[in-house]
C-alpha positions in Angstrom: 39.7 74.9 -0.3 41.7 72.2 -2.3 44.1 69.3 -1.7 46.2 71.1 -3.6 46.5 73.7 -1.4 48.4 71.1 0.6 52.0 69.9 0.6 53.4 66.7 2.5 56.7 66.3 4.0 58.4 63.3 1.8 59.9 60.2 3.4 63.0 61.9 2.5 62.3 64.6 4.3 61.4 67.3 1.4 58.0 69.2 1.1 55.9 67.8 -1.8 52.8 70.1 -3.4 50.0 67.8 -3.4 49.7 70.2 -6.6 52.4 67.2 -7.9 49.0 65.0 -8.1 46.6 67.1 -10.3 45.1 64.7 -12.9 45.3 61.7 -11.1 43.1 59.8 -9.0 44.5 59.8 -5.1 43.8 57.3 -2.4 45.1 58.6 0.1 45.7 56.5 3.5 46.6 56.7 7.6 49.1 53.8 7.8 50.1 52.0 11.1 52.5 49.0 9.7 52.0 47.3 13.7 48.3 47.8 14.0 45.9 44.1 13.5 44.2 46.1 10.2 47.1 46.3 8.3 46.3 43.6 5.4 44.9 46.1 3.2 48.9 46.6 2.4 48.7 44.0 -0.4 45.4 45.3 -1.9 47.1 48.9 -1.9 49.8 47.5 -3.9 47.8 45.6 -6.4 45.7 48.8 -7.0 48.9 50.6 -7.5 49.9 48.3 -9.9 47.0 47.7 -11.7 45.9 51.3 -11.8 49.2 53.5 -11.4 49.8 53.6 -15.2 46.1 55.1 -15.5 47.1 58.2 -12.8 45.7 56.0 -10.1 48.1 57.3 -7.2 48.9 55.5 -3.5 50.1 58.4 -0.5 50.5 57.1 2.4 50.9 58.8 5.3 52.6 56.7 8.2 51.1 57.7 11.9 52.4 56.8 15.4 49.8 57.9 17.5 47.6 55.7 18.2 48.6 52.9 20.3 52.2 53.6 19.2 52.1 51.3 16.0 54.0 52.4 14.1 57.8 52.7 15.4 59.7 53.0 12.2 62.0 56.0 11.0 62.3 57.9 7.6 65.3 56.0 7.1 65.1 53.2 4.0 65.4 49.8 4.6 
């Protein structure tokens, strides 16, 4: 089996193919914005920005579950 056998629903609500990311190099991450172990957020970023013009790709995946932390919506801010 293959991530790309995978899609993910979007923050917009939209199913993505994971097939989207063939070629580039994925870290993919369980986010909880309210949890202590969230100051990894800055390091993502700077990856992303150092990397994302070399297929170096962020997807995050937000998560409630645990401990309830994190509250927010799909809506933008």
């Amino acid at each position: 089996m293959s991530i790309y056998q995978f899609s993910a629903t979007t923050a917009g609500g939209e199913q993505q193919s994971l097939l989207n990311y063939r070629g580039n190099v994925l870290l993919i991450v369980n986010t909880a914005s309210k949890c202590g172990f969230t100051s990894q957020y800055q390091e993502m970023q700077q990856l992303y920005e150092t990397y994302g013009k070399d297929n170096f790709t962020v997807l995050a995946f937000p998560c409630n579950q645990f401990l309830k932390q994190e509250p927010g919506s799909r809506a933008w801010k």
